[in-house]
PLY file of the C-alpha trace (Angstrom):
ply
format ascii 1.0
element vertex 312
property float x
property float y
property float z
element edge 311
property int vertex1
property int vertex2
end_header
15.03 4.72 -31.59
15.77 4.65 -35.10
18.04 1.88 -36.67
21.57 2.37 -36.57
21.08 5.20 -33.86
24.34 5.04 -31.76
23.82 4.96 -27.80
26.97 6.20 -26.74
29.64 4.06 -28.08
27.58 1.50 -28.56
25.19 1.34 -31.85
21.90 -0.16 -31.24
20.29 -1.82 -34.34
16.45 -2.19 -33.23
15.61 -4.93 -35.69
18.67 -7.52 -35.87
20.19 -7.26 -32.61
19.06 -10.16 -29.90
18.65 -8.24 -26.30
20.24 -9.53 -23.27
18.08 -11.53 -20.72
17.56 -9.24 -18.13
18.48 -11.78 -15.56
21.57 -10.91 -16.90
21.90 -7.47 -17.13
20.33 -7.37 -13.39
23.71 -9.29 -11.96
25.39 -7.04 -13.76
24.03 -3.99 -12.44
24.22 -5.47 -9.14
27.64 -6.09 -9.12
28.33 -3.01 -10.29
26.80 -1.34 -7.32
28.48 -3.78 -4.93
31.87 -2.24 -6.52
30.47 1.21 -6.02
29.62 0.55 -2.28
26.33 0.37 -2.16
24.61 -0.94 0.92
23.48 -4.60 0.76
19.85 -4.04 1.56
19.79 -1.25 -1.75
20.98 -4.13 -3.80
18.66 -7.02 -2.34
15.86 -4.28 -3.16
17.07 -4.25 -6.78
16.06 -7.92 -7.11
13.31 -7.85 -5.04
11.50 -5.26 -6.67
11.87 -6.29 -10.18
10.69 -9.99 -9.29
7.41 -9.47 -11.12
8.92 -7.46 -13.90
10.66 -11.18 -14.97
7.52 -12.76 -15.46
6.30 -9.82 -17.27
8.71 -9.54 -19.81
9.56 -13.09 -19.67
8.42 -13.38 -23.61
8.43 -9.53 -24.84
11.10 -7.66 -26.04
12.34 -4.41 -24.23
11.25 -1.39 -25.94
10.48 2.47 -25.44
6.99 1.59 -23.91
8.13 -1.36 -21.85
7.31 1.03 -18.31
4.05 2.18 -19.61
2.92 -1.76 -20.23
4.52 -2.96 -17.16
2.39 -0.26 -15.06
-1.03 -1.70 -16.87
0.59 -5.49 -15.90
0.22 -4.36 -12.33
-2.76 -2.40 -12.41
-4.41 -5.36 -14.29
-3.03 -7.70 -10.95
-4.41 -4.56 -8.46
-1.22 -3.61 -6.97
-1.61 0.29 -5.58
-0.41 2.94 -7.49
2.44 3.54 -4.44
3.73 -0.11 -4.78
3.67 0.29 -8.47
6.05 3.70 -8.01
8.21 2.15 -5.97
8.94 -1.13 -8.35
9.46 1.31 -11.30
11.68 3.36 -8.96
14.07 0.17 -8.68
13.45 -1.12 -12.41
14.63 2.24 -14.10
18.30 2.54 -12.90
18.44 -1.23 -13.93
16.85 -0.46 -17.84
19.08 2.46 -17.64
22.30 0.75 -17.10
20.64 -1.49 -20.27
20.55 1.26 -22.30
23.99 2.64 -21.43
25.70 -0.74 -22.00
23.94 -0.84 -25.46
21.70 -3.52 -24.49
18.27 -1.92 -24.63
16.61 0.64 -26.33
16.09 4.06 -24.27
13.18 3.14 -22.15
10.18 5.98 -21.22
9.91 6.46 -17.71
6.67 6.91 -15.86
4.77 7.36 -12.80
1.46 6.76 -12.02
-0.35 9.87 -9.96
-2.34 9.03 -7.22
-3.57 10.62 -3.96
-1.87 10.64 -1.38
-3.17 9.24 2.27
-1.90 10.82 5.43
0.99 8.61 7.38
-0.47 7.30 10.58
1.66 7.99 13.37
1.51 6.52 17.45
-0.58 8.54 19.68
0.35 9.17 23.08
-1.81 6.80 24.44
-0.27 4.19 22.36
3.19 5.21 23.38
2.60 5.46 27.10
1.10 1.61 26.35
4.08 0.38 24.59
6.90 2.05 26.83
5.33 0.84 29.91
7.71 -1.86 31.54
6.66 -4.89 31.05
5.90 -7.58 34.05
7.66 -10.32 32.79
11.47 -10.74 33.14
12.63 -12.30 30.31
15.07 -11.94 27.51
12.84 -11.77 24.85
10.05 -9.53 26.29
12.61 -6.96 27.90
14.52 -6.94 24.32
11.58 -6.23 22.32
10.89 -2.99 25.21
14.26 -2.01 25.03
14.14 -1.96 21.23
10.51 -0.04 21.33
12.14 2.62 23.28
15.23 2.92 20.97
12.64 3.25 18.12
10.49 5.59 20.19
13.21 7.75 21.60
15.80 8.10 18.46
13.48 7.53 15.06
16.50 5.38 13.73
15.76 2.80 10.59
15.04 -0.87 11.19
18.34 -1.78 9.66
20.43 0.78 12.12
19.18 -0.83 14.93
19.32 -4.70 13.63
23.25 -3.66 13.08
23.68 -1.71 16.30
26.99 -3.40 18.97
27.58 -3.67 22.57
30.42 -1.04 21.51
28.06 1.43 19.17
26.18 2.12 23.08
28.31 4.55 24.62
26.18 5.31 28.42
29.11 7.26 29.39
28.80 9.99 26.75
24.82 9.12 26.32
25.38 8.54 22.19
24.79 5.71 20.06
27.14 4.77 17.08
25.51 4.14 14.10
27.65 2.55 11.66
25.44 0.72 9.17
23.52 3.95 7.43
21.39 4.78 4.53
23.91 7.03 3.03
26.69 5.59 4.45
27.30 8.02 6.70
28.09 7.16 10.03
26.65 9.25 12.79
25.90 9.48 16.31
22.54 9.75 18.19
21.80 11.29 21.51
20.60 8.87 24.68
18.03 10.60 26.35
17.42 9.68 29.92
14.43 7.68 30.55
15.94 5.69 26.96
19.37 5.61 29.09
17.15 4.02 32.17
15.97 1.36 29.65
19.53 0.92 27.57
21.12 0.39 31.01
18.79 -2.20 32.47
18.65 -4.47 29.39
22.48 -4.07 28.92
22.92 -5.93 32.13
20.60 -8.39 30.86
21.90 -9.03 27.87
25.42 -9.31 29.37
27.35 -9.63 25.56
30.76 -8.85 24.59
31.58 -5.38 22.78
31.49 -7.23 19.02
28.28 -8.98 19.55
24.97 -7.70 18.42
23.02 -5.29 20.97
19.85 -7.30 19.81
20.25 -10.37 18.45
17.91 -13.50 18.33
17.98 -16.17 21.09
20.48 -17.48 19.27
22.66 -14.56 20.02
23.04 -14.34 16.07
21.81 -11.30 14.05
18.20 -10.49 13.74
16.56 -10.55 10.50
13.85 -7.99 9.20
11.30 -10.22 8.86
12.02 -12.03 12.98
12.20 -8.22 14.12
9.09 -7.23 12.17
7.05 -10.27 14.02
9.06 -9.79 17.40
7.31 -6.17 17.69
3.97 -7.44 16.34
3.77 -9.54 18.89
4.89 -7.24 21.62
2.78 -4.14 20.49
-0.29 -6.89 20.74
0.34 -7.97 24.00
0.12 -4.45 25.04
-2.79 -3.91 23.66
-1.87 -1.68 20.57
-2.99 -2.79 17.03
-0.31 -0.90 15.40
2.87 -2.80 14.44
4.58 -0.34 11.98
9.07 0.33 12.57
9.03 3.24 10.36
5.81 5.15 11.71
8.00 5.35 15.22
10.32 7.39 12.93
7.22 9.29 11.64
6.32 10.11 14.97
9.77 10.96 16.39
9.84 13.69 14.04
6.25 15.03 14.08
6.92 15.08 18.30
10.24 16.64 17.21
8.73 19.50 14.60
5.93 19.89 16.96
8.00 20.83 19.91
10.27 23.03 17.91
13.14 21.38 17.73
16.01 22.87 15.34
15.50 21.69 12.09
18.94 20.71 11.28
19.51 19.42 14.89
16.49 17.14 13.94
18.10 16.36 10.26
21.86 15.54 11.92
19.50 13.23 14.55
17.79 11.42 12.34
20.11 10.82 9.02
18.10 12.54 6.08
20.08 14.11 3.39
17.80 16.78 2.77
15.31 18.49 5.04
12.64 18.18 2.10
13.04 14.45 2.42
12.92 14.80 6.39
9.62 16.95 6.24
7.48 14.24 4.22
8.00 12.35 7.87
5.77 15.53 9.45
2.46 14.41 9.81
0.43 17.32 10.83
-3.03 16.26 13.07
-5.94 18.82 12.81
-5.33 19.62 16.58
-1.66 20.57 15.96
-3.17 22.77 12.97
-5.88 24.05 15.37
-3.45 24.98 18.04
-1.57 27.96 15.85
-4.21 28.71 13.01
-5.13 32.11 15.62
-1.50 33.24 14.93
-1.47 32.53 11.22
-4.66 33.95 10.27
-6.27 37.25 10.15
-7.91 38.94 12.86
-11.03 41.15 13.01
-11.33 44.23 14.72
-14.23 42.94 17.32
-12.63 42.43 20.76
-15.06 39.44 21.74
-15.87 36.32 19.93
-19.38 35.25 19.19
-18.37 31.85 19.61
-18.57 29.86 22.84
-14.85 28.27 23.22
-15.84 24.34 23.61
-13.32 22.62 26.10
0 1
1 2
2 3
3 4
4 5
5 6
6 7
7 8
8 9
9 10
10 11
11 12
12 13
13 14
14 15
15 16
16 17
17 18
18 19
19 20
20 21
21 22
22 23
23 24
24 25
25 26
26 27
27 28
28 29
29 30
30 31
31 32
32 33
33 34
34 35
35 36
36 37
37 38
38 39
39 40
40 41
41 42
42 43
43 44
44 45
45 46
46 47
47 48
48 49
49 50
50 51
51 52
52 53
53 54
54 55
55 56
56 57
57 58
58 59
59 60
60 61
61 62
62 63
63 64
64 65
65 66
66 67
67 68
68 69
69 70
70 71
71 72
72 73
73 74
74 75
75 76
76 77
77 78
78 79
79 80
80 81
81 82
82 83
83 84
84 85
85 86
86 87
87 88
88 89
89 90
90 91
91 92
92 93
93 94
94 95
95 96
96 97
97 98
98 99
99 100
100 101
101 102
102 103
103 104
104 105
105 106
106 107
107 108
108 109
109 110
110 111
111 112
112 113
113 114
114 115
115 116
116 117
117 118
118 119
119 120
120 121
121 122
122 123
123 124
124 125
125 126
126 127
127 128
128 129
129 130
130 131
131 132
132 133
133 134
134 135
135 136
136 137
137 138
138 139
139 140
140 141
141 142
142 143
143 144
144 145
145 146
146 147
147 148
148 149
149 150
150 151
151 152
152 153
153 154
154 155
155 156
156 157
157 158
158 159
159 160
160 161
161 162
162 163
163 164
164 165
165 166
166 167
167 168
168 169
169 170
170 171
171 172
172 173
173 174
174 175
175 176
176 177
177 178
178 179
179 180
180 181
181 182
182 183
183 184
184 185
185 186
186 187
187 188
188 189
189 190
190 191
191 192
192 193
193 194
194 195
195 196
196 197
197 198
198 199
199 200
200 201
201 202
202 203
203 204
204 205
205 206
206 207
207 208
208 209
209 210
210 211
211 212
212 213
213 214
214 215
215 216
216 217
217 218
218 219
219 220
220 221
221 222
222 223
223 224
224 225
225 226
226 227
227 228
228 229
229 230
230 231
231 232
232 233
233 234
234 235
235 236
236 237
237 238
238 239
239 240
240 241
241 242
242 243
243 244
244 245
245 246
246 247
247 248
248 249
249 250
250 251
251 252
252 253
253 254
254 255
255 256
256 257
257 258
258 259
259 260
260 261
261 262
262 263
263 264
264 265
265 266
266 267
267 268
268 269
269 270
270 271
271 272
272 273
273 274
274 275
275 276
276 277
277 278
278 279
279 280
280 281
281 282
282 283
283 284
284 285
285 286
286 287
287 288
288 289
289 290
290 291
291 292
292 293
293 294
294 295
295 296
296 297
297 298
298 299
299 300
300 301
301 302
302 303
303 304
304 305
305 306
306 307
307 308
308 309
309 310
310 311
């Protein structure tokens, strides 16, 4: 940017002009998108992700290649190239808002390209381990089921569920209410039976009032993402399955979904995605599942036997 250029209203000398701390333009932006209505967790990722970024630029000034030498910061500290993506994803809107306010130069944006590794999903076997009622009785154990089968049988976020009432469970109607949403759009989910089996026993268990959380801690206060991460870590380990991941239940809900030809936009009002390109990065395609319709895709020949011995 050359000196004197104006950015907007604002004119941006390059030379004389002393650049905000970006501790300070961060609040800013933050409480900008707290006025805008943007959901908590959004914001908290905001500061999270630009963490490193502060001690980075903790003595430089902020110029058009400030991305480009913050992407060689973290390569040079062997973060992956996904992590990296996804810290510049949260840092640009924040050096944009810079910019606009006349604070910063314009700032070049870039990703760095790597390949891309196939999302691991639960197999059946896993599944039939993890929704297997449990021996013991107690609070904790049956919570941590319940909430594997809402997972399991739904493919709603971490944060839906952690926000989910007594009142969002409607048996009645078989729905739940989801009220605390990605894109802030409320929307309800179908119960399906054996989850309405599950929903009803540990209702009676947990024997709350209509305001209180469906799953909360001991405590009976909201759950945290970090206690609900461990909670299912150290459920899916006493059943035997290495696997901890929330999200790949929502990976698999839709694979099992796509798989079993389920409406597409049934499957996008289910699960909450804006966009049914966003919803079909969740597919995760196993060679069997390829295997299974390749004979229908693919040409034929003309011979009316195979050479090759089927293998069962």
């Amino acid at each position: 940017m050359r000196k004197g250029e104006k950015v907007g209203k604002v004119q941006f000398n390059t030379t004389d002009k002393k650049q905000k701390p970006y501790d300070e333009v961060l609040e800013e932006y933050c409480e900008l998108c707290k006025r805008r209505g943007l959901a908590e967790i959004t914001i908290k990722g905001y500061r999270y992700s630009t963490r490193y970024f502060k001690k980075f630029n903790e003595n430089t000034m902020i110029n058009r290649n400030t991305i480009l030498d913050y992407i060689k910061y973290l390569q040079d500290n062997n973060f992956k190239w996904t992590t990296i993506n996804s810290y510049i994803r949260k840092l640009t809107p924040v050096l944009n808002y810079g910019f606009e306010m006349g604070y910063y130069p314009k700032v070049k944006v870039q990703y760095v390209k790597g390949q891309k590794e196939a999302k691991e999903i639960y197999t059946q076997e896993e599944l039939s381990k993890l929704l297997e009622k449990p021996k013991a009785k107690d609070f904790v154990t049956i919570r941590n089921w319940t909430m594997t089968w809402v997972f399991a049988s739904t493919g709603i976020r971490r944060t839906e569920l952690i926000n989910l009432k007594v009142s969002n469970v409607n048996l009645l109607e078989r729905t739940l209410l989801l009220n605390t949403t990605k894109n802030k759009n409320a929307r309800y989910v179908p119960i399906s039976s054996s989850l309405y089996d599950a929903l009803c026993e540990y209702i009676e268990l947990r024997n709350g009032k209509n305001s209180d959380y469906l799953f909360p801690t001991i405590y009976n206060t909201k759950m945290s993402t970090s206690t609900i991460n461990k909670e299912l870590q150290i459920y899916n380990l006493s059943k035997g399955v290495l696997r901890s991941s929330i999200h790949a239940y929502r990976h698999t809900f839709i694979t099992n979904a796509v798989n079993s030809n389920v409406n597409i936009l049934l499957l996008k009002k289910i699960t909450g995605h804006s966009s049914t390109t966003t919803l079909s990065g969740y597919y995760n395609a196993k060679i069997n599942d390829t295997l299974d319709i390749i004979d229908t895709i693919a040409p034929k020949n003309n011979k009316r036997h195979s050479k090759f011995t089927k293998i069962k």
